[in-house]
N, C-alpha and C positions, 0 to 999 in steps of 0.2 A: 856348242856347235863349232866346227871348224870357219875356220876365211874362205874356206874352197867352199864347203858347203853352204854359208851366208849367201857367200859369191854368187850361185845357180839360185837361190830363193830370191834375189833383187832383182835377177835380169827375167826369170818367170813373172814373176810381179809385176816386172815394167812392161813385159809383152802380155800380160794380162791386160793389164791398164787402156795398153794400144786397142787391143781388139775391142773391148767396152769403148773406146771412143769411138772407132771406125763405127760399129754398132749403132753405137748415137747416132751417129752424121750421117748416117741411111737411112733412119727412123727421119732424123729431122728434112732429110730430102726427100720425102716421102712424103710427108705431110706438106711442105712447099709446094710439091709438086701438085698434090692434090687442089692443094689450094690456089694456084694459078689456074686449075680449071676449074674452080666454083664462079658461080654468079655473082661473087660476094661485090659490090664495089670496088675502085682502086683503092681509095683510102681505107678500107676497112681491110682489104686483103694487105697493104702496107702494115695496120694497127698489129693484128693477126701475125705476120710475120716479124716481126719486130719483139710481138711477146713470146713465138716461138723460140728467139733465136734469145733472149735472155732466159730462157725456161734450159736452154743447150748450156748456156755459158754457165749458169746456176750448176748446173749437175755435173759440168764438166771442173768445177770449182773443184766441187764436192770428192770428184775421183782420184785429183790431182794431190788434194791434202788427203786422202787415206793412202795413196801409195805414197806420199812424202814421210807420212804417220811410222810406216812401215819400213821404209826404206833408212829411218834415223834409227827403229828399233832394232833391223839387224846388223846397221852400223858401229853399233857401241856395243 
């Protein structure tokens, strides 16, 4: 593969990456949202969003190290 070509496969990649995140953080405002209008308790709607938001960070790991995976393999 050329450098030019590498070059447009990492910057697709990283705007792939972006719009899966963006993605996420709708999905997870979404269900936030939902859930400040449940009956649920404070504390349980605290518990609940707190596992939410490590349930985001978890997958947001997850995308972060496949386009880094990626981004080292068109590197070299």
């Amino acid at each position: 593969m050329t450098t030019e070509y590498k070059s447009k496969l990492q910057k697709l990649a990283k705007d792939i990456l972006e719009k899966y995140k963006h993605q996420a953080r709708n999905i997870r405002n979404k269900y936030v949202a939902q859930l400040k209008k449940s009956d649920a308790t404070k504390d349980d709607k605290r518990h609940i969003e707190t596992y939410i938001q490590q349930c985001m960070d978890g997958h947001l790991r997850t995308m972060d190290a496949a386009y880094e995976a990626k981004h080292k393999a068109l590197s070299s």
